[in-house]
Every structure is written in structure tokens, then in C-alpha cells.
C-alpha positions in Angstrom: -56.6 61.3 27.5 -53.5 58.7 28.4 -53.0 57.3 24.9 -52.9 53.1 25.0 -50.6 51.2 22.4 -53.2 49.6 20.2 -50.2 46.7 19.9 -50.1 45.7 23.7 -54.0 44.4 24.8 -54.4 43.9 28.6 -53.2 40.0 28.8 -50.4 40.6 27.8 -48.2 40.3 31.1 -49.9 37.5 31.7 -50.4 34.2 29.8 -48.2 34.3 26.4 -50.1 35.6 23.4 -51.6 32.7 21.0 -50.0 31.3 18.1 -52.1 31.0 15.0 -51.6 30.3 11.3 -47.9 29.2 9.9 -46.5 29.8 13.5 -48.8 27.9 15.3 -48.4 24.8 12.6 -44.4 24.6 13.0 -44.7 25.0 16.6 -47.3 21.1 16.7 -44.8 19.9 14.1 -42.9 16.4 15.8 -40.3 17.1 13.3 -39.9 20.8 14.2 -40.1 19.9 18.6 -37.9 17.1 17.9 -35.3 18.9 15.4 -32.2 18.2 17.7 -30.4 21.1 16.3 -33.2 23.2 18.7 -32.2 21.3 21.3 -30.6 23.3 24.9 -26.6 22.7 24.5 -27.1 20.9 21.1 -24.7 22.2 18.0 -26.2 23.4 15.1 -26.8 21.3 11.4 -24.1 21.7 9.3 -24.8 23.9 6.2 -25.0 22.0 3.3 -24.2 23.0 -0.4 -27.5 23.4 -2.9 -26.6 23.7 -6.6 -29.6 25.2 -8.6 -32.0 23.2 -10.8 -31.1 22.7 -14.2 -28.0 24.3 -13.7 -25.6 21.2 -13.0 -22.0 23.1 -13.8 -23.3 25.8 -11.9 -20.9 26.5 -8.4 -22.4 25.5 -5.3 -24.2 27.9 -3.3 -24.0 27.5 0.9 -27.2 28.8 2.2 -27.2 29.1 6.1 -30.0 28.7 8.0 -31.7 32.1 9.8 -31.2 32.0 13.2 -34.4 30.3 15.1 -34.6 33.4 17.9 -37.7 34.9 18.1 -38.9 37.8 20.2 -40.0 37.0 23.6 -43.5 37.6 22.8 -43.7 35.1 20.3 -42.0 32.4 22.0 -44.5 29.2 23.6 -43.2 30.4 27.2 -42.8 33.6 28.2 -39.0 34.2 30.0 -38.4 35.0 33.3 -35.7 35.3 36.0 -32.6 36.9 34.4 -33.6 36.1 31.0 -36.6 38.5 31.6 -34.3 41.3 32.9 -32.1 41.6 30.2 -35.0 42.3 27.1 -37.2 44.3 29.7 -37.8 47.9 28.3 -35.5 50.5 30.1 -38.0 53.3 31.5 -37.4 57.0 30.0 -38.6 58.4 33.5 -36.8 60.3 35.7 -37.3 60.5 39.8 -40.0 61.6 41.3 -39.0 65.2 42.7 -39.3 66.9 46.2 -38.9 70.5 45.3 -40.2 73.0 42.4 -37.0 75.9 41.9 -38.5 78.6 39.8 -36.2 81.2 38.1 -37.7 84.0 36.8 -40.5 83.8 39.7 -41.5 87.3 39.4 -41.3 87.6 35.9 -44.5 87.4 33.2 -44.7 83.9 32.1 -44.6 82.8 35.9 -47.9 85.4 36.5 -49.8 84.3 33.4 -48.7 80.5 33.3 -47.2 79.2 36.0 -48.6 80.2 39.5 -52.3 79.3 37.7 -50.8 75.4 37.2 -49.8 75.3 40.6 -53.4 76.6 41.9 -55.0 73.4 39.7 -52.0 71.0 40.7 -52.8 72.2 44.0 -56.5 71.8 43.9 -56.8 68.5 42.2 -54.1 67.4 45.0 -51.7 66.6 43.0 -48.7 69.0 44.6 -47.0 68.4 47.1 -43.3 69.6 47.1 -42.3 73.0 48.5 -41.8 75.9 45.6 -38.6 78.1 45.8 -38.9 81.4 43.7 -35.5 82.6 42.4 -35.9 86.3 41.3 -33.7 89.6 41.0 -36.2 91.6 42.1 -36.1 93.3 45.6 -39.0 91.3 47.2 -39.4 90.0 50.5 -41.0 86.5 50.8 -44.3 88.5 51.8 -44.4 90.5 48.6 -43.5 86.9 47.0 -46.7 85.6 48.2 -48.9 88.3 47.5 -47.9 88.2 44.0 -48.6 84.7 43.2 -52.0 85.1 44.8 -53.1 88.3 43.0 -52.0 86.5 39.5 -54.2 83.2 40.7 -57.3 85.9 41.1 -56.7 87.4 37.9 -56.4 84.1 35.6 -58.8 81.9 37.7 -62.6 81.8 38.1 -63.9 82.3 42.0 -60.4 80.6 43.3 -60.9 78.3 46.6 -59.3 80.6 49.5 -58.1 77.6 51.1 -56.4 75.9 48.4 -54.8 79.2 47.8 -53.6 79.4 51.4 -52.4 75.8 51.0 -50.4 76.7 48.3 -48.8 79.9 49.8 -47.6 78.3 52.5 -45.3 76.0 50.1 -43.9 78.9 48.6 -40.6 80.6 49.3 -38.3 83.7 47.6 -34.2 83.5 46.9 -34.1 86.8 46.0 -30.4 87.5 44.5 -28.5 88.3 41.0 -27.8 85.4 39.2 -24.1 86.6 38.5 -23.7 86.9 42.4 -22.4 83.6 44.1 -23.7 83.8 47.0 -27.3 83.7 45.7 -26.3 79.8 44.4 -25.6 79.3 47.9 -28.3 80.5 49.6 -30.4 78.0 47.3 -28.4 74.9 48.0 -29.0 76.2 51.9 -32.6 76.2 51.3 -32.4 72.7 49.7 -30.1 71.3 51.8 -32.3 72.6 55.0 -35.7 70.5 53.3 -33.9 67.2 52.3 -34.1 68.0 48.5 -32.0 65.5 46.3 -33.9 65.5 43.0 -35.7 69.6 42.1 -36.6 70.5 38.9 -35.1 73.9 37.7 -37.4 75.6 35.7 -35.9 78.1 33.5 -39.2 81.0 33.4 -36.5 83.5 31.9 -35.1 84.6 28.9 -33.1 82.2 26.8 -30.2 84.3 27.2 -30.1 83.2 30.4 -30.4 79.2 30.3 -26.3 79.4 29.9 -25.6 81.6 33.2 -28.4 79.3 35.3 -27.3 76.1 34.2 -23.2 76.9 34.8 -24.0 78.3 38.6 -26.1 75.3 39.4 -22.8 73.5 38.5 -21.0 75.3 40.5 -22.5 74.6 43.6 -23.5 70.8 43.0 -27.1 71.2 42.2 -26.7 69.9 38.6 -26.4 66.3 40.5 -29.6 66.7 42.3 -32.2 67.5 39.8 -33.2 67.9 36.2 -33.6 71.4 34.3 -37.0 72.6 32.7 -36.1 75.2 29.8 -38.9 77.2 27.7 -39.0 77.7 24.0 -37.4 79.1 22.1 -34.9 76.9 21.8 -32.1 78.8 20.5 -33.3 81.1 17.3 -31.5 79.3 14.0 -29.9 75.8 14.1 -26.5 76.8 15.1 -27.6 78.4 18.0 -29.9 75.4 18.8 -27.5 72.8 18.6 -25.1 75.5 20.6 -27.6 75.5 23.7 -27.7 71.8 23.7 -24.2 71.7 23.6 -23.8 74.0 26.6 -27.0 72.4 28.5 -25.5 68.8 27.9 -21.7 70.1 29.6 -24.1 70.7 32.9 -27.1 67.9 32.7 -26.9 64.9 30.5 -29.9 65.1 27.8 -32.4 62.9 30.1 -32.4 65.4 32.5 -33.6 68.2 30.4 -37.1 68.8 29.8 -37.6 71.6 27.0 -41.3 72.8 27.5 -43.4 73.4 24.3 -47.2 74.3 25.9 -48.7 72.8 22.3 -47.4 69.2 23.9 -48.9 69.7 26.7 -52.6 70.3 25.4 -55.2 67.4 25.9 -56.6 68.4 22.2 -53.2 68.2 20.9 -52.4 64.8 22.3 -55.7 63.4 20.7 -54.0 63.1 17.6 -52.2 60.1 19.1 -55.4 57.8 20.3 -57.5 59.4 16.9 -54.6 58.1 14.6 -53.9 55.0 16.6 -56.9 53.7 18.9 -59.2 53.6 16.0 -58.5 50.8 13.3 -60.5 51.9 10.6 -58.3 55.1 9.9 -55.0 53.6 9.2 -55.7 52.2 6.2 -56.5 55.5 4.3 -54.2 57.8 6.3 -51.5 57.3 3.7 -51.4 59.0 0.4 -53.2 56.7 -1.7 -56.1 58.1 -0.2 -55.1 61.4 0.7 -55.0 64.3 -1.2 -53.5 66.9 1.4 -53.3 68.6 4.1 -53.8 71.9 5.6 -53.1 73.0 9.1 -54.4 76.5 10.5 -53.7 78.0 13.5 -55.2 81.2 13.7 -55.6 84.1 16.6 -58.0 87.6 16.2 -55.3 89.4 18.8 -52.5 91.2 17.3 -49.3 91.4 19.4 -50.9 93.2 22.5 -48.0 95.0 24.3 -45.3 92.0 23.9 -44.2 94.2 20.4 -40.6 94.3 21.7 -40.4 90.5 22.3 -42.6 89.3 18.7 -40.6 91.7 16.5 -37.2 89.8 17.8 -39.0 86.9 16.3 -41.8 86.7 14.1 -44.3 83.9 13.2 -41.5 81.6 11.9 -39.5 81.7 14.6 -42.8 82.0 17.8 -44.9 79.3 15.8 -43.8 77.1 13.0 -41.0 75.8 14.0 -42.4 75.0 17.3 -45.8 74.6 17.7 -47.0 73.5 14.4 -44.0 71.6 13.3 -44.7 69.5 16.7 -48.4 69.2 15.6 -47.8 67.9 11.8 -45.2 65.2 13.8 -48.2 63.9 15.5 -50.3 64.0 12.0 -48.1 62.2 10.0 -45.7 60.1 12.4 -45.8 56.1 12.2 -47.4 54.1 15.3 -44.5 54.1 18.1 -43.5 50.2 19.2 -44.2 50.7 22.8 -45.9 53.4 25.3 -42.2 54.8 26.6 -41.5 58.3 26.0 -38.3 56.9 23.6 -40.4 55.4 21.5 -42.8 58.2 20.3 -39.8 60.7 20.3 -38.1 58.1 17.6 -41.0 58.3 15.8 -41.6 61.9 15.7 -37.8 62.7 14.9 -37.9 60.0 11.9 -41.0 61.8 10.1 -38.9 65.5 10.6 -36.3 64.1 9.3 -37.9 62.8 6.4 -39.1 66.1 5.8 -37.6 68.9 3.0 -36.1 71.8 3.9 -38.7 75.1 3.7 -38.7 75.9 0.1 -38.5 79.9 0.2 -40.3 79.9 -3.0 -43.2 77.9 -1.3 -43.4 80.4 1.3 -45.6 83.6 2.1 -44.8 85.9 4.8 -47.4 88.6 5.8 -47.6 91.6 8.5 -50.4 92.8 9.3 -51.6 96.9 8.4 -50.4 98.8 12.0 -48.4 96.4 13.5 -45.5 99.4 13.0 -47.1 101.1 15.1 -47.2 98.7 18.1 -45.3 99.9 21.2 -41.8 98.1 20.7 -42.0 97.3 16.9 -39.1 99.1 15.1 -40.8 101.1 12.4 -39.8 99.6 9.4 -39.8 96.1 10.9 -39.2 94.0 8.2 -41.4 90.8 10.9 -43.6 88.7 10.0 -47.0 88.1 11.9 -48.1 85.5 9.1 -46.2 82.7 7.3 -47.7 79.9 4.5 -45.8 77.1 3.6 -45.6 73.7 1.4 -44.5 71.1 3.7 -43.7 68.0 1.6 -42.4 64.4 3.6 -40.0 62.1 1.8 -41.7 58.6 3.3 -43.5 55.9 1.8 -46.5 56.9 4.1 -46.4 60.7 2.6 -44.5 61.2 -0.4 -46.4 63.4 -2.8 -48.5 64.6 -0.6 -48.4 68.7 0.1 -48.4 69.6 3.6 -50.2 73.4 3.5 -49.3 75.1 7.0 -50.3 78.9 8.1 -50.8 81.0 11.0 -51.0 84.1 12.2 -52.2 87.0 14.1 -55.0 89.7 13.4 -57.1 86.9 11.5 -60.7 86.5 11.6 -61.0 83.7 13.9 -59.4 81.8 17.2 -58.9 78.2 15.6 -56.1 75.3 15.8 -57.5 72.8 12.8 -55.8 70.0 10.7 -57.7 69.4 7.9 -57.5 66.2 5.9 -58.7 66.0 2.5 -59.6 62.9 0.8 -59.4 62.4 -2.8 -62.7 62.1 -4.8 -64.5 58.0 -5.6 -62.7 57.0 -8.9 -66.3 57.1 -10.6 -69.5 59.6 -10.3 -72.1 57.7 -9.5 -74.7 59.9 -8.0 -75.4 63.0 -10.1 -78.5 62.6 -11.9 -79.7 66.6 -11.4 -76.3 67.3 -13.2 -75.6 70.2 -10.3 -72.2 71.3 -8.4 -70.1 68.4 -8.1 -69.9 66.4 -5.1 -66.9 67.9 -2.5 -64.3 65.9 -0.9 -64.6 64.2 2.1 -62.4 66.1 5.1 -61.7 65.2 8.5 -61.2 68.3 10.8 -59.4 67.7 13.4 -60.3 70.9 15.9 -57.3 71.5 18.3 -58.4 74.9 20.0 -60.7 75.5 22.2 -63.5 73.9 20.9 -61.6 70.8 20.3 -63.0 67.6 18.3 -63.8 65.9 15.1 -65.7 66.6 12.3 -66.0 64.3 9.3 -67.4 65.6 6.1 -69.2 62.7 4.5 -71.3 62.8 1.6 -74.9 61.5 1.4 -78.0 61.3 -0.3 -79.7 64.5 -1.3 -84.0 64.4 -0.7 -85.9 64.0 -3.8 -86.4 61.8 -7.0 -82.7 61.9 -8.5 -79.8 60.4 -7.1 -77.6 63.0 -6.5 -75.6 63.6 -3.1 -74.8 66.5 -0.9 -72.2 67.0 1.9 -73.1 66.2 5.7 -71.0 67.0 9.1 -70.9 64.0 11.7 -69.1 66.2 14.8 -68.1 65.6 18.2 -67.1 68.2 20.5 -65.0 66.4 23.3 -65.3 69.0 25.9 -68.8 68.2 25.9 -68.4 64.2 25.5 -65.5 64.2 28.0 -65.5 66.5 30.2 -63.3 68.9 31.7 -59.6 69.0 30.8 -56.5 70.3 32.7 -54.9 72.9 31.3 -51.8 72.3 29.4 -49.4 74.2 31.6 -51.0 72.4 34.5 -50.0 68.7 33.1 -46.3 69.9 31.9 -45.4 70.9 35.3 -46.9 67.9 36.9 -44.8 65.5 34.6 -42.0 67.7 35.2 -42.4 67.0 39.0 -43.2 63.1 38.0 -39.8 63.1 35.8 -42.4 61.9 32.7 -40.5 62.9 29.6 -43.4 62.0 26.9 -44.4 65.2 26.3 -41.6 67.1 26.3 -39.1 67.9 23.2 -35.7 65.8 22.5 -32.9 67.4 21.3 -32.5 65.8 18.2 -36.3 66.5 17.9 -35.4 70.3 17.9 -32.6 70.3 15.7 -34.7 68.9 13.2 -37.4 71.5 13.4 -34.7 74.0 12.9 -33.0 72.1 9.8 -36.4 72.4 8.1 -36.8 76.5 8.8 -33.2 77.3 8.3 -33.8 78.7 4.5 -36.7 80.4 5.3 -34.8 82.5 8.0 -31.4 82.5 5.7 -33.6 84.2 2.8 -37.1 85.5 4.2 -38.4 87.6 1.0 -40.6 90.2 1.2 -42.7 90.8 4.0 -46.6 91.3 2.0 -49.5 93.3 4.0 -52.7 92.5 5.3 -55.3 93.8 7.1 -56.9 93.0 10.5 -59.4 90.4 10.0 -58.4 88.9 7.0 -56.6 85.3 6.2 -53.7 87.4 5.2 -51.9 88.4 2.2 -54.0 86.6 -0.7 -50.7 85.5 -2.3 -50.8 82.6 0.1 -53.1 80.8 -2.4 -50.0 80.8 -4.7 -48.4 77.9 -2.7 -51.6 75.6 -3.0 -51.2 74.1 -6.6 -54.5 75.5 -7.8 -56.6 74.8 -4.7 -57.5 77.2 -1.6 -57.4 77.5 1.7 -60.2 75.8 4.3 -62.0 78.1 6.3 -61.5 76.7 9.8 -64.5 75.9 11.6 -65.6 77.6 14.5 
């Protein structure tokens, strides 16, 4: 769902917005319309000396009057003409593009991800650029083809042959090394030969890479004539973050990088926006003079299946928090952006990270999981993590003293993406005349996986003759209120292609995610065990302050 700033209703670009109250008084005021200080071309009063009351031998104090300036919106006309250009908003977007370059094109991510989002961008209509595959392997544009339309059939139910032929016929292979020269120039012949000014490069290859890719599009010019897609992870610590941004920025300035996090790109994800902000009656207890905490689960029941090599060169610090669920407790916790441009919400996210403490180590709890030695790839005394706990705390006036409890993991009992937001109790017990369990909190879940929605817990009146009051669940499931959803790797490359940046990460966004893992990576601790199909090491319920962990609901 397209989130709409609760602050900007529909008339406004029309007729200015009403004055009421003190504003609208001092705007009918003769004296005030009259004031010839407010006149056009007129000087200013002089400021006067004021001594205070009482205080005759006191020295004079010049107070100068606040300037009268007011924001445009709050002005009686609105401007217009040149006056109107100078405060409108300068758009984040970028150019809409005529051509999709993938690197990496017959790679993993591109067979599981990639070529499925182009099916459903291609089925709902919405491609319409040619696709250049850039790839080492020795394939000819036939075996190119093939490929994409075996990995469609294997990720997508009963496929439309004719949208799949429509899209085959887009596609096209560079097939070359990237350290070889004349591959770069083969690709600018191919975008030279369809008129392309303004591809996106997606990066579908290892970060390694993004350094080699980025300096032989330079080479050849193409840096000028497009904008650069990159996949997490972004850089492994903070120094080598802020070292990729440092070479991606000496090829493309920072608007033209779009660093792809899938979590950003999930409709459930981006709920969190219109929950928080489209509905009024929220905002008044989402702060912590209502809340008591928060916990955020994201849990899976697969273990590493056969990518052993890749998870055990990072772990669930490094694959997860600092990406994924870092991104999602933004969105939880983040104050209202000023406007709908990407800028805005990005400022917003990146002030509630860096409000945020460093990982405490000692508020940590890293887990792996009873065989996960034994996984093809996985060093056998990998020291990895497939499970991490941690007290988040935020230093804001929204947040302060409020604990922030974040896990995940793999090998746990259940699929499930859940904030859970828990309420502190009525400051009197009113209803508990059978003298039985006492009345829970109220939670709202906020379901972020598959089954996506909402569940308040509330608490109401138990049957009978006491007054005493039990826990009920008011849900909604939004697939099944609103329909299907695009998948999220389907809407990342379509606003890659649109040049929207909104859901995409900003540098400083990502340095900050790092700053707040950095101690957990520069002293980990000891790596607990667990077995399959547990929440993990049970030492995670040290971090919670005497409380436990919330099931997820699924």
C-alpha cells in the first residue's frame, strides 16, 4: 500500500488551508493589516529599549521583534510564479530508465529472485526496457534464454507462455570476464546500438565485486548514463561499509546508488508506515509513557540448506540484524516524515539509528544450532552464529527507557516476522472480583511474514456473575482484506527502473546500522547451542529484565 502523509489532505494544492484560532484573529486585526512596518518596500520599527518592572536602575534590554515570515502554507495567499519555484520540494527521483544491465545474470540470486520479478513486472505490464545479462559463463544468448525460462517454471505457479515469450525476446547475454576490457565495450555497443542514456546496473554478484564493476563502467563512460543497484551486504564491519561508499561515490554520486535490502521492499513491511501514521488514535500511546517494550521476532524452521559456505562467512548478525531487522525497528520507532519524498523518511529513519546505543555485548546471546558443523561448507569448529538476542535501547524523548528485545534465527519452531508491542498494565485493578490470574497486557502484533496483519490483544469482560476480565484477539489478516500483493523483489526492481529511491537504503542509513553492531562483531562471546526446533539457547531470557519472550503467532 502507497503510504499518504497524514499532514498533506487532498486540497491542499488548491485553495490555501484555513486560518483558525490566534492566527486567524491577528490576520482580521486593522491594526495588524494596517501595521506599516508589514507593508511591501516599507522599513521595519525601530527596536525600542524595555527596562523591567520594578527594576528602575536596571540596564535596558533591546528586544527585537521575530521576523513576520511564515511558511507558505500558512500565509492568506498561496505564492506563485518564481516565488513558488524557489520553496517547491526538490524531487529525490531519478530518470525513468530504458534498459535493465544485469551482472551476475547466470548466477543464484538472478535464478531465485530476479528473472521471477521480471516474469510479474512483465505480466502486470509494467516492463518495458530491454534486459542485458552480463555473465562469465560460456553461454550463448540461446542457453541465456533457456535459463531464465526454466527458473520462471521452477519459482512460478502455471506461468503464462506468452508473457514468458514476451519477456525472452527482451533479453540479451554479454558474455565476458569482468577484468577483460573488451567486455565493457561490447556493453556500451549494445547500449549504444538501442539508444540507452539512463540503465540501471544491477550488481547480482558478490560484494567483492561492486569495486571492479563500478571502476570498468567508468572506464568506458557508462557511469554517466545510469544509476547502479548493489545487494546487501553492504560491506561486513563499518570500516569496510563506509570503504564501499567511498569507492561507489568516486564512480556514481550517492543519488545514483540504490542499495537493495528485499525487507524494504515487502508490502507487510511498508505497513508499518500507514499503521503508525494513517491512523490517529495510535500516536498518542506509541511513546513510552504507555509502552512497556518491545520485542521483534523473525524466525525461520530451515537451517542453512546448502548456502553453508556463504552463512558461515557471516552469521545471523551480520545476514540479519544489521540489515533486515535494524531497517524494521527504524520503521517501528521512527518519527512522522514532513513530506512524502524519499529524503524525508530516510532523515527520519537515520535520526532514530542514530539515536540508538551501541550493541551492548553483555545484552547479547549468540546461538548455533546442534549440526550446523556438519553442513556442507561450514568449517567444523565454526565458531557462527545462526541465532542472535539483543537489548536495543533508543536515546529519544519518544523511546528512552524503553528496551528494544530483537532475535532471530534459523532451525526454530516457526516461519514468523512479528513486532510485538506491549503496553503497560491500567494504573488500578478494577475488575477481579473471582481473585484469579491477573489480567495480561495489552499487545499489538504486528505480523510481517506471510501471514501479514494485526492483532490487538484487548482485555474484556469475562461471562458470569463477577467482574473479572479475560484477554480477547481483534485480527486482521490483510492478504485476505486486501488482496493480492507483489512480491517484494518485484517492486524493488520496478522502482529501480522508475528511479524511486524510497525504499532503498542511504548511506548514512547503513553506516549507522553498522555503528550499532560494531561491538558485537569486535567481541562476539561464546557461541551457546540449541537444538532444531527450539527458540534457541534459553540464556536469551537473560537479556529480558525478568520477562520472556512472546511466542509469535502463526
Amino acid at each position: 500500500m502507497a503510504a499518504k502523509h497524514p499532514a498533506e489532505p487532498a486540497k491542499r494544492a488548491g485553495a490555501p488551508a484555513k486560518q483558525t484560532g490566534t492566527a486567524a484573529k491577528r490576520a482580521a486585526s486593522p491594526k495588524r493589516a494596517g501595521a506599516p512596518a508589514e507593508r511591501a518596500g516599507a522599513a521595519p520599527k525601530k527596536a525600542t529599549p524595555r527596562r523591567r518592572p520594578g527594576l528602575a536602575s536596571s540596564p535596558a534590554v533591546t528586544v527585537t521583534p521575530a521576523p513576520t515570515t511564515r511558511p507558505a502554507e500558512s500565509t492568506d495567499r498561496p505564492p506563485t510564479g518564481d516565488a513558488a519555484s524557489a520553496i517547491a520540494p526538490m524531487s529525490s527521483n531519478q530518470p525513468v530508465a530504458d534498459a535493465l544491465v544485469l551482472f551476475g545474470a547466470t548466477g543464484d540470486l538472478a535464478k531465485r529472485k530476479l528473472f521471477p520479478a521480471l516474469y510479474g513486472m512483465e505480466y502486470h505490464g509494467h516492463l518495458n526496457v530491454p534486459v542485458i545479462g552480463v555473465a562469465r559463463s560460456d553461454w550463448t544468448d540461446r542457453a541465456f534464454r533457456t535459463h531464465c525460462e526454466e527458473s520462471i517454471h521452477e519459482n512460478i505457479k502455471k506461468p503464462d507462455p506468452a508473457v514468458i515469450a514476451r519477456l525472452l525476446k527482451r533479453m540479451d547475454l554479454v558474455q565476458g570476464d569482468y577484468a577483460n576490457n573488451s567486455t565493457w565495450t561490447t556493453l556500451k555497443r549494445k547500449l549504444d546500438a538501442i539508444g540507452a542514456d539512463q540503465a540501471v546496473y544491477y550488481m547480482a554478484i558478490p560484494p567483492s565485486m561492486f569495486p571492479t564493476v563500478a571502476e570498468k563502467l567508468a572506464s568506458v563512460g557508462l557511469n554517466r548514463r545510469g544509476r547502479i543497484v548493489v545487494e546487501k551486504p553492504f560491506g561486513r564491519d563499518l570500516a569496510s561499509a563506509h570503504a564501499l561508499n567511498e569507492t561507489l561515490h568516486s564512480v556514481f554520486p550517492e543519488e545514483r546508488i540504490f542499495r537493495i535490502d528485499h525487507y524494504l521492499g515487502k508490502e507487510s513491511v511498508e505497513d508499518l508506515l500507514v499503521f503508525r501514521f494513517s491512523n490517529t488514535l495510535l500516536e498518542p500511546v506509541w511513546n513510552r509513557n504507555y509502552v512497556r517494550s518491545v520485542q521483534i521476532t523473525m524466525a525461520e524452521t530451515i537451517g542453512v540448506e546448502g548456502r553453508g559456505s556463504f552463512y558461515d562467512s557471516v552469521g545471523a548478525t551480520r545476514d540479519v540484524l544489521q540489515n533486515h531487522l535494524l531497517q524494521v525497528v527504524a520503521l517501528a520507532a521512527m518519527e512522522p516524515p514532513v513530506g512524502s519524498d524519499s529524503r524525508f523518511l530516510q532523515d527520519e529513519k537515520a535520526k532514530i539509528l542514530a539515536a540508538m546505543r551501541p550493541i551492548d555485548p553483555a545484552d547479547t546471546v549468540r546461538g548455533q544450532y546442534v549440526g550446523y558443523r556438519d553442513e556442507p561448507g561450514v568449517q567444523p569448529d565454526s565458531p557462527v552464529e545462526t541465532f542472535v538476542a539483543v537489548k536495543l535501547e533508543i536515546d529519544s524523548w519518544r523511546w528512552a527507557g524503553v528496551p528494544w528485545y530483537v532475535r532471530c534465527g534459523k532451525a526454530l519452531p516457526a516461519n514468523a516476522t512479528e513486532i510485538v508491542v506491549e503496553f503497560r498494565e491500567p494504573p488500578a485493578l478494577l475488575f477481579d472480583e473471582a481473585g484469579g490470574p491477573l489480567p495480561e497486557r495489552n499487545l499489538i502484533r504486528l505480523r510481517l511474514g506471510n501471514n501479514d496483519g494485526v492483532t490487538f490483544t484487548l482485555q474484556a469482560k469475562t461471562p458470569g456473575q463477577e467482574m473479572d476480565s479475560q484477554n480477547v484477539d481483534i485480527a486482521v489478516d490483510f492478504a485476505a482484506a486486501l488482496g493480492e500483493r507483489r512480491q517484494a523483489y518485484e517492486r524493488l526492481l520496478d522502482d529501480a527502473l522508475q528511479g524511486l529511491p524510497r525504499r532503498f537504503a542511504r548511506e548514512d542509513i547503513v553506516e549507522q546500522s553498522w555503528r550499532i553492531v560494531q561491538p558485537l562483531l569486535d567481541r562476539p562471546g561464546d557461541v551457546l547451542p540449541y537444538f532444531r526446533g527450539s527458540w534457541g539457547p534459553s540464556e536469551s531470557d537473560r537479556i529480558m529484565s525478568g520477562d520472556t519472550w512472546y511466542p509469535p503467532s502463526v
